[in-house]
C-alpha positions as CSV (number, residue, x, y, z in Angstrom):
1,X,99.9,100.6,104.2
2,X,100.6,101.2,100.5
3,X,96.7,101.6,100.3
4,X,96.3,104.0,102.9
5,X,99.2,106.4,101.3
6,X,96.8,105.7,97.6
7,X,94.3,107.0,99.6
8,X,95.8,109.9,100.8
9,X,96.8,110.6,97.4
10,X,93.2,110.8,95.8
11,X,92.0,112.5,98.9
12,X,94.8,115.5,98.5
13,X,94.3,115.8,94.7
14,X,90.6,116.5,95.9
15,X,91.9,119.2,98.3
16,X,92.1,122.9,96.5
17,X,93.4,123.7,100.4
18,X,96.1,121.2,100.7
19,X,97.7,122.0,97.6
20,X,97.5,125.3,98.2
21,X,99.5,124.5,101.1
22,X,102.4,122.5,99.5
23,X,102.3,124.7,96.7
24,X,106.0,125.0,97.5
25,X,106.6,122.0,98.5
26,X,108.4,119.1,96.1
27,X,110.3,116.4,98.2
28,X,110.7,113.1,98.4
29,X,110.0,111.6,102.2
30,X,110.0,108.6,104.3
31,X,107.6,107.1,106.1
32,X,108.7,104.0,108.3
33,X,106.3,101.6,109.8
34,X,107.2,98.8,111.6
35,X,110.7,99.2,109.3
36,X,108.7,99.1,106.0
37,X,109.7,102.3,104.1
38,X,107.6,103.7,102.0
39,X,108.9,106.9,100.2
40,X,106.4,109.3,99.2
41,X,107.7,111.8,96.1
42,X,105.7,115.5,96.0
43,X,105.9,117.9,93.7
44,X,104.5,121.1,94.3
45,X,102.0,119.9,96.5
46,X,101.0,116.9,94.4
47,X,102.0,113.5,95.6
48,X,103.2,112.2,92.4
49,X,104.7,109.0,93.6
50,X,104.3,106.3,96.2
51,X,107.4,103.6,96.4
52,X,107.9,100.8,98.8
53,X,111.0,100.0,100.0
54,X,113.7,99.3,101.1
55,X,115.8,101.5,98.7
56,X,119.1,103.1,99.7
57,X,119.3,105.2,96.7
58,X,116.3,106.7,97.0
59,X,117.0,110.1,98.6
60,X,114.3,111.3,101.2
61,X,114.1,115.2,103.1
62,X,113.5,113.9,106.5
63,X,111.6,110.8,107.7
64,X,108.8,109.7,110.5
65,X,109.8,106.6,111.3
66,X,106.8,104.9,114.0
67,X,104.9,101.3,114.5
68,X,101.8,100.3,113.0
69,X,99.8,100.1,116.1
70,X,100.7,103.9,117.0
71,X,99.7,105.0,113.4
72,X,96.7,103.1,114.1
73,X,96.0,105.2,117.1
74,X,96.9,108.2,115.2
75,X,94.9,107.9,112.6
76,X,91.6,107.6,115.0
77,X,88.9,110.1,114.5
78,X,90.0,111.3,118.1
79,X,92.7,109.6,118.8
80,X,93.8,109.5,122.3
81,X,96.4,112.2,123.4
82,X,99.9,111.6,122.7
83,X,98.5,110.1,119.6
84,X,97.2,113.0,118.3
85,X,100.2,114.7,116.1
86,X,103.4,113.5,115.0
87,X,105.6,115.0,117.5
88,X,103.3,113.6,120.3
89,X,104.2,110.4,118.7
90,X,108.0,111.3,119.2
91,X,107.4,112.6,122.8
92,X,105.6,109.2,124.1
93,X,108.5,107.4,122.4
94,X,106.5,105.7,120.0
95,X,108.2,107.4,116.5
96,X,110.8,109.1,115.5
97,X,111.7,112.1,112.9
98,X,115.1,112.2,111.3
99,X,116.5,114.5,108.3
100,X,116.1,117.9,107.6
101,X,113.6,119.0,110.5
102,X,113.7,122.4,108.8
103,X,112.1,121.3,105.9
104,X,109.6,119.4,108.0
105,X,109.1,122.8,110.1
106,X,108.6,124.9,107.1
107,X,106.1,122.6,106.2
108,X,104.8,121.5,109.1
109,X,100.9,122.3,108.4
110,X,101.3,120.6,105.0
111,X,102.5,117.5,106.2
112,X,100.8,117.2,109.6
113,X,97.0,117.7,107.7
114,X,98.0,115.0,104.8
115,X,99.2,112.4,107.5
116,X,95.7,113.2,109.6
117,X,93.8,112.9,105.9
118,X,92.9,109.0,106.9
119,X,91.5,110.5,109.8
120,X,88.1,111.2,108.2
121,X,87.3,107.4,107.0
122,X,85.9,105.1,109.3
123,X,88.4,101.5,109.2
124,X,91.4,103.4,107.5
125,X,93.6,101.0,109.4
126,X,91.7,98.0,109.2
């Protein structure tokens, strides 16, 4: 996992449009899988910092919390619907969100296009 969220950091420092987009963004969040934690520090649009956990003094904003196996699926060139964003994850019960949802709203277009980044490469889960 840690390599996919490396990846996703090389791929958004490549991205003029994605930092443009978390220009104001600089937050630290969590991303859960099968209860690995992995908190991912931004600053202004830049993700700076990639920690495993578990931590409990690490603050975080808000947190998707899933299983591999549905990140898997998400992270499908077309994944299968339900699969297809984060809060169709949450709707077929297979992740959760927690924190401050209005940071994750305001947002929302940042985050939902770097978690769909691995999307592009062939094997990303693999």
């Amino acid at each position: 996992m840690l390599d996919i969220f490396r990846d996703i950091q090389s791929r958004l420092e490549d991205s003029p449009h994605l930092r443009r987009l978390g220009r104001l963004f600089s937050e630290t969040i969590l991303i859960e899988v099968d209860g690995a934690e992995h908190y991912l520090t931004f600053d202004r649009g830049r993700l700076v910092q990639i920690v495993p956990g578990p931590s409990r003094r690490t603050p975080w904003r808000f947190a998707l919390r899933t299983d591999a196996e549905a990140l898997h699926a998400f992270w499908q060139p077309r994944p299968a619907p339900g699969f297809h964003d984060i809060f169709g994850l949450v709707k077929i019960g297979r992740g959760r969100i927690d924190g401050d949802i209005l940071c994750l709203v305001r947002n929302l277009r940042f985050f939902k296009e770097i978690m769909a980044l691995p999307r592009a490469r062939t094997g990303a889960c693999a």
